[in-house]
C-alpha positions as CSV (number, residue, x, y, z in Angstrom):
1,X,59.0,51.3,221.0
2,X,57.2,50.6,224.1
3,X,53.5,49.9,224.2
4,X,51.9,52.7,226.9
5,X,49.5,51.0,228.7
6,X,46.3,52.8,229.7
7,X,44.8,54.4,232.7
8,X,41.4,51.7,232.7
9,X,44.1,48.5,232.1
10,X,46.4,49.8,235.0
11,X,43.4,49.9,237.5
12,X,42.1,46.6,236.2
13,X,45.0,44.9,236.6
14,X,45.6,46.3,240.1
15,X,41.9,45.3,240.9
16,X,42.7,41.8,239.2
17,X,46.0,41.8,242.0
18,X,44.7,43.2,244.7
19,X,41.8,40.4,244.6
20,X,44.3,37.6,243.8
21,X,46.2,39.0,247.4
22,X,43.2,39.1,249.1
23,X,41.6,35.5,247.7
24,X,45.3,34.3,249.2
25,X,45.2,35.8,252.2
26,X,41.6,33.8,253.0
27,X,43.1,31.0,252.3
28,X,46.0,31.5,254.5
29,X,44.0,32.5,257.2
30,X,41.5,29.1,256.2
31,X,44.2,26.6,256.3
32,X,45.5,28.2,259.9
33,X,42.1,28.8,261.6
34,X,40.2,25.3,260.6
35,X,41.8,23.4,263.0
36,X,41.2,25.3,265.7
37,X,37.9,25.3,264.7
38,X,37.3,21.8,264.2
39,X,38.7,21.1,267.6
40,X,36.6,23.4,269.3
41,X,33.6,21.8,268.3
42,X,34.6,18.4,268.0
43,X,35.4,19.1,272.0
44,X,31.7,19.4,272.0
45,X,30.8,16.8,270.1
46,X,29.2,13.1,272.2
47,X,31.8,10.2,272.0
48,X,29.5,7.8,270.4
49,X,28.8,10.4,267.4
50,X,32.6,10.8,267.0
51,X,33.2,7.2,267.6
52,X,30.5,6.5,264.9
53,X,29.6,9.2,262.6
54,X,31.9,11.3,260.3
55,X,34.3,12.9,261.8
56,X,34.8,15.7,259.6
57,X,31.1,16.4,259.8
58,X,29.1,18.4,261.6
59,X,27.9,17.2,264.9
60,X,24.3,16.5,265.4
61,X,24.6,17.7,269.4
62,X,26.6,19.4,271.2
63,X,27.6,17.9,274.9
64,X,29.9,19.6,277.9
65,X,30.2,16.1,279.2
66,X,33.4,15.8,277.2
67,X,35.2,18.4,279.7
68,X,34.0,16.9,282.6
69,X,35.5,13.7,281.8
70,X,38.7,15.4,280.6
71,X,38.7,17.0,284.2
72,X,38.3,13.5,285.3
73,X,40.3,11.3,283.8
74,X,43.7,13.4,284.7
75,X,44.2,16.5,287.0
76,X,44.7,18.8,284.2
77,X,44.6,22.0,286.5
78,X,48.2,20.3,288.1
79,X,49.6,20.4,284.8
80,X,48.5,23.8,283.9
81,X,50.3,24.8,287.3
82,X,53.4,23.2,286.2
83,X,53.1,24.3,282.9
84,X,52.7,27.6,284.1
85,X,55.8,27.7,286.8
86,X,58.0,26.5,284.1
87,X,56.6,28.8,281.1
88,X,56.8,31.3,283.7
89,X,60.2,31.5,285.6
90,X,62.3,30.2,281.7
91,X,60.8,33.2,280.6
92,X,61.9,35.9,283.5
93,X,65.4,34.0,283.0
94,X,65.9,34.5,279.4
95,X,64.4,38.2,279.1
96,X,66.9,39.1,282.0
97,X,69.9,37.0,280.7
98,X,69.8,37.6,277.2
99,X,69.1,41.1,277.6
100,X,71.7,41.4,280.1
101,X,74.4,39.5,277.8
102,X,73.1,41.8,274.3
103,X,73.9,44.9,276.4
104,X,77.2,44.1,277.5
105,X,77.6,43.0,273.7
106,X,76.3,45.9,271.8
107,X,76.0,48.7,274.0
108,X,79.0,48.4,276.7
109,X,81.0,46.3,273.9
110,X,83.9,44.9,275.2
111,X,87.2,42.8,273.7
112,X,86.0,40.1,272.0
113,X,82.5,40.9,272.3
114,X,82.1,39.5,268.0
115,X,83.4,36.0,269.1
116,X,80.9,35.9,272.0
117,X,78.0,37.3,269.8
118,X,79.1,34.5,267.6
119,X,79.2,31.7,270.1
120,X,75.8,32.5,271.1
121,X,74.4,32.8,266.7
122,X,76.5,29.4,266.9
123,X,74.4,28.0,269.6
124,X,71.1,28.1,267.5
125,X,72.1,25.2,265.2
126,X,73.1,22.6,268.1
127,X,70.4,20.2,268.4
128,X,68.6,19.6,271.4
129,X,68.2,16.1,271.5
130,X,72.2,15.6,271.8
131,X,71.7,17.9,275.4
132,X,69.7,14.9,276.3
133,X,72.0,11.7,278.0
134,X,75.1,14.4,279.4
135,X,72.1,16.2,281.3
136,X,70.3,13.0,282.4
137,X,73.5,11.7,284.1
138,X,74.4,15.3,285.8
139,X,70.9,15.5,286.8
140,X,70.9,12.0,288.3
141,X,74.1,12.8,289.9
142,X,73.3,16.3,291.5
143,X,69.6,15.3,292.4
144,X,67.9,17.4,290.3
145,X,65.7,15.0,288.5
146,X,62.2,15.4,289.3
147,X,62.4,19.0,290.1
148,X,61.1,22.1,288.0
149,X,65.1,23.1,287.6
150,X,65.7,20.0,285.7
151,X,63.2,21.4,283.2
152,X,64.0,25.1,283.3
153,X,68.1,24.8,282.9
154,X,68.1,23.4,279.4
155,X,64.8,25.3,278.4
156,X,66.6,28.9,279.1
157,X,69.8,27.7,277.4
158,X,68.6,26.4,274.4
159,X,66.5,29.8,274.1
160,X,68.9,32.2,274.8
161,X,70.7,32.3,271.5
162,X,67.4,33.6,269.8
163,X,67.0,36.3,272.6
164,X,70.4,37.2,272.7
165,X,70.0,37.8,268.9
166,X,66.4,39.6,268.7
167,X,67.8,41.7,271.5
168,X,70.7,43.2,270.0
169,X,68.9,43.6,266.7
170,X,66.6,45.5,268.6
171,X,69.8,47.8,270.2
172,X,70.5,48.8,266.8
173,X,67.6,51.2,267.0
174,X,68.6,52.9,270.3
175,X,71.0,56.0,269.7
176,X,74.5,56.3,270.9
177,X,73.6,60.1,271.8
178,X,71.2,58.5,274.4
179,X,73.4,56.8,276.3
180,X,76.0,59.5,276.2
181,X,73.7,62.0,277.1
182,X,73.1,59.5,280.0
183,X,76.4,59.1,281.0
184,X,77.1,62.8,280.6
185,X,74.6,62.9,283.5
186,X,76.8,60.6,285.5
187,X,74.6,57.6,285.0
188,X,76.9,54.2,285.2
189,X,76.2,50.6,283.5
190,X,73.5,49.7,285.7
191,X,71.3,52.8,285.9
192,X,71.3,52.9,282.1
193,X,70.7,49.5,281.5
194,X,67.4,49.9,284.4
195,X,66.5,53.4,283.4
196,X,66.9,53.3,280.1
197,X,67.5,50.3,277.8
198,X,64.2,48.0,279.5
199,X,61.9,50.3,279.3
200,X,62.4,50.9,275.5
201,X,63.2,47.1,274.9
202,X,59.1,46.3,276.1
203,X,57.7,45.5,272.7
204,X,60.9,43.3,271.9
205,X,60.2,41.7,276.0
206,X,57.3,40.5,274.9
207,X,58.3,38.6,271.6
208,X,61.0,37.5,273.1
209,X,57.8,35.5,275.9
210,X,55.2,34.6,273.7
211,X,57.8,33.4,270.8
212,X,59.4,31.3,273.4
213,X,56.9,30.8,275.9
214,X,54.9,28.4,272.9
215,X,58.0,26.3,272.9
216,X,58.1,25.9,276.5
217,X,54.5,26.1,277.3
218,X,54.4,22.8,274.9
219,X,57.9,20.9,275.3
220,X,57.7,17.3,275.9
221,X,61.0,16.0,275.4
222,X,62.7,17.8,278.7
223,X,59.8,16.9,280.7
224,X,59.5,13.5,279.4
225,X,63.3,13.0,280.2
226,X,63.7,14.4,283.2
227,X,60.1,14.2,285.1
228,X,58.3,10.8,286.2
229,X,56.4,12.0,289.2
230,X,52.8,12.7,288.7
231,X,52.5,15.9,290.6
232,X,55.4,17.7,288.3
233,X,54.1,16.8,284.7
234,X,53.4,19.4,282.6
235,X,50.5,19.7,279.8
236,X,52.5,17.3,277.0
237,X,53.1,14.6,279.9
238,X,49.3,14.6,281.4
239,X,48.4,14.5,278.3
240,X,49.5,10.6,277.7
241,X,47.0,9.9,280.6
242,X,44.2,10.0,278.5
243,X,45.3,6.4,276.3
244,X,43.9,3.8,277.9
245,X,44.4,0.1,277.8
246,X,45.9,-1.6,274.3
247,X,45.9,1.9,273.3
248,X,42.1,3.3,273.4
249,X,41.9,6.7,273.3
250,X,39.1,8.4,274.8
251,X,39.4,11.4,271.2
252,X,36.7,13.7,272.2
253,X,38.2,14.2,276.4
254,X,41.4,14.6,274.5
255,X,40.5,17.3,272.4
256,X,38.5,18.7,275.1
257,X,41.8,18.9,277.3
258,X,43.7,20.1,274.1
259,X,41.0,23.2,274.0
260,X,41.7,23.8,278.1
261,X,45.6,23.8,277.4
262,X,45.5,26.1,274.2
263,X,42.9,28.5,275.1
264,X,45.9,30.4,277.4
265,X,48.2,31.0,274.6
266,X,45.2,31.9,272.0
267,X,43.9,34.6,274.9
268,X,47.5,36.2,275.2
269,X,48.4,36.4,271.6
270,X,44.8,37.9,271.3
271,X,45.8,40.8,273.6
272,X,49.4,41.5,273.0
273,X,49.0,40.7,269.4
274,X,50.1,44.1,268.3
275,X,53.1,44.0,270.4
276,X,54.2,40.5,269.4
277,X,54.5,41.9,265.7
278,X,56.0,45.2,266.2
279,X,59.0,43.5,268.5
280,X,59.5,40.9,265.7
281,X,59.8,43.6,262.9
282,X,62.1,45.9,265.1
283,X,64.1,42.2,266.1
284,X,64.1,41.5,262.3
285,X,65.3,44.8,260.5
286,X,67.1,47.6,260.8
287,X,66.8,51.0,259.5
């Protein structure tokens, strides 16, 4: 026979859960946040303190002389620039390629659309770092080292398989009877996929930037492969500029230029924060 447990032990052991969820939550959000923090104001903090003091502790002053020498030791608003062309025309190129390529695949469908759907699933698991020498010697013999394209190219492939993916996830959700009623109305391919499938793909538009705009907006190993000139580096290159000779590092400019480069993506994800997580549950489940 089975022990009926009562109303009052019910509610205290939801009370006992519910504070166990929260207590984990805080510690979650602890763990993730703390850095940021400590960055912040170790940006602040004077180099001798740092250089001297605990490093974990907290500061005795607080000094914007560390950004001023992060402005001066490397010409970090050139590398936001670059940062931001390349962040900025990968991402145009995979929201309108892999939402062009998941709408020929789900919606228009065509004969052998599976195997292409698969090709692109396939593409996820290929590594980057074998992309690296077969693009170095095309580059090298096409001339397009030293150039943004040399950068972009293998950022928007390697991306596009996740796109391609979240995108038609995201199809799933759009009725059939919509576009039939479209083309009912005499609407072709194009007007549907322009009048129709972008504007409802927006939330899903913007995952599909900030997820990969972090990945791009902080790559190193295309820009370290393919880019020597000062003038194209991006934020992970410049970055290198502040270790000195034998190795010195100047720690407090550094994290001062970290705290210039990250700000952007913390102010975006701030303001389209709401979007970002509705566009990864509708990319994520269906039904």
């Amino acid at each position: 026979m089975t022990d009926l447990i009562s109303v009052p032990e019910r509610r205290r052991r939801l009370h006992l859960a519910r504070t166990f969820a929260s207590l984990l939550v805080f510690l979650i959000v602890l763990v993730q946040v703390y850095p940021l923090l400590w960055l912040f104001v170790t940006s602040l903090r004077p180099a001798q303190e740092f250089a001297s003091g605990n490093a974990f502790g907290l500061p005795g002053a607080l000094t914007w002389d560390n950004y001023a020498r992060a402005f001066a030791s490397a010409d970090l608003w050139r590398y936001i620039l670059n940062s931001f062309v390349v962040t900025a025309v990968s991402s145009l190129l995979i929201v309108l390629l892999g939402m062009m390529a998941a709408y020929a695949i789900k919606v228009l469908g065509f004969r052998g659309s599976r195997v292409v759907m698969g090709a692109f699933l396939l593409g996820i698991i290929v590594p980057v770092q074998i992309a690296l020498v077969p693009l170095f010697i095309n580059y090298s013999r096409v001339g397009l080292l030293n150039t943004y394209e040399s950068m972009i190219i293998p950022l928007v492939g390697f991306a596009l398989p996740t796109s391609v993916y979240l995108f038609i996830s995201f199809f799933d959700y759009i009725p059939r009877e919509t576009y039939e009623a479209a083309a009912l109305d005499g609407a072709g391919p194009f007007r549907v996929f322009f009048e129709i499938t972008m504007p409802l793909s927006t939330n899903t538009v913007v995952t599909v930037v900030f997820v990969n705009g972090i990945f791009i907006w902080n790559d190193f190993i295309f820009a370290n492969t393919f880019v020597f000139e000062e003038n194209l580096k991006t934020i992970p290159l410049g970055l290198q500029n502040f270790i000195g000779a034998m190795g010195s590092v100047d720690w407090t400019a550094t994290f001062a230029a970290v705290c210039v480069t990250v700000t952007p993506l913390l102010l975006v994800f701030l303001v389209m924060n709401r979007a970002i997580i509705y566009g990864l549950e509708s990319g994520a489940t269906k039904g």
